[in-house]
N, C-alpha and C positions, 0 to 999 in steps of 0.2 A: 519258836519265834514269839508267842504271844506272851512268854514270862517275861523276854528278855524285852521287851516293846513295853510293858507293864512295871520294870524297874526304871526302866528311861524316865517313863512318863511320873512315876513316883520321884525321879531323880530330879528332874527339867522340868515338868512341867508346873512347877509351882502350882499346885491344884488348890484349894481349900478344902477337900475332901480325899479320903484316904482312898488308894485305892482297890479295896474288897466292897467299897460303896459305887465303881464304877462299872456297868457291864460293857461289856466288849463291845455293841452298838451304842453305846450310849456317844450322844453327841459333846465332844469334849470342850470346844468352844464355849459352850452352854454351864458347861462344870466348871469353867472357870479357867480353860487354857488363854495363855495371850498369844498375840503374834512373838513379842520375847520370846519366849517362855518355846512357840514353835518353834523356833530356828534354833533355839538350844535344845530341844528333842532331837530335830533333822538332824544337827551335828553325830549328836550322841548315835544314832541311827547308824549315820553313815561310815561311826566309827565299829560300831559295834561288828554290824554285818559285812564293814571291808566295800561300801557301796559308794555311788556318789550320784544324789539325786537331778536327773535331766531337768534343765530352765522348763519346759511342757508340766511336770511334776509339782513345779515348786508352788501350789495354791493349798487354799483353805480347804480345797476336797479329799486332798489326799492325806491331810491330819485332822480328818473331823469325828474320826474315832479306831478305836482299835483294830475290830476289822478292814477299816478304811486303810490306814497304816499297815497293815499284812498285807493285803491286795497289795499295798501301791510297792511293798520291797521285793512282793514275790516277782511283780510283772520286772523288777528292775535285775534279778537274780535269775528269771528266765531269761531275758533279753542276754543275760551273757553266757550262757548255754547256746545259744544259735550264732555264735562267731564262726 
């Protein structure tokens, strides 16, 4: 999950830094992500993993870094495990 969140964010996130210069907490807003720039990650996301993220989901907390982004697809790939 974290390569495939890692090419997104390389892909979408118009960053100004590469990223092997980002760690996994680091706060991505801060490196340079935009709201833009979110919502064409979230897409890419939610193509990627087959997801589609709940309106509760949709804030600055759950793209504020790469861990952040793992949490928020794991909790949404559990939640369809308990149908």
């Amino acid at each position: 999950m974290n390569e495939t969140i890692r090419d997104l964010l390389a892909k979408c996130g118009a960053l100004p830094v590469t990223m092997d210069q980002i760690a996994d907490d680091a706060d991505l807003y801060a490196a340079g992500l935009s709201s833009f720039a979110s919502v064409q990650l979230m897409l890419g996301i939610e193509e990627a993993f087959d997801i589609e993220f709940p309106d509760n989901l949709l804030n600055r907390k759950s793209f504020a870094s790469i861990v952040a982004i793992e949490k928020t697809v794991g909790m949404i790939l559990d939640s369809r495990k308990v149908v």
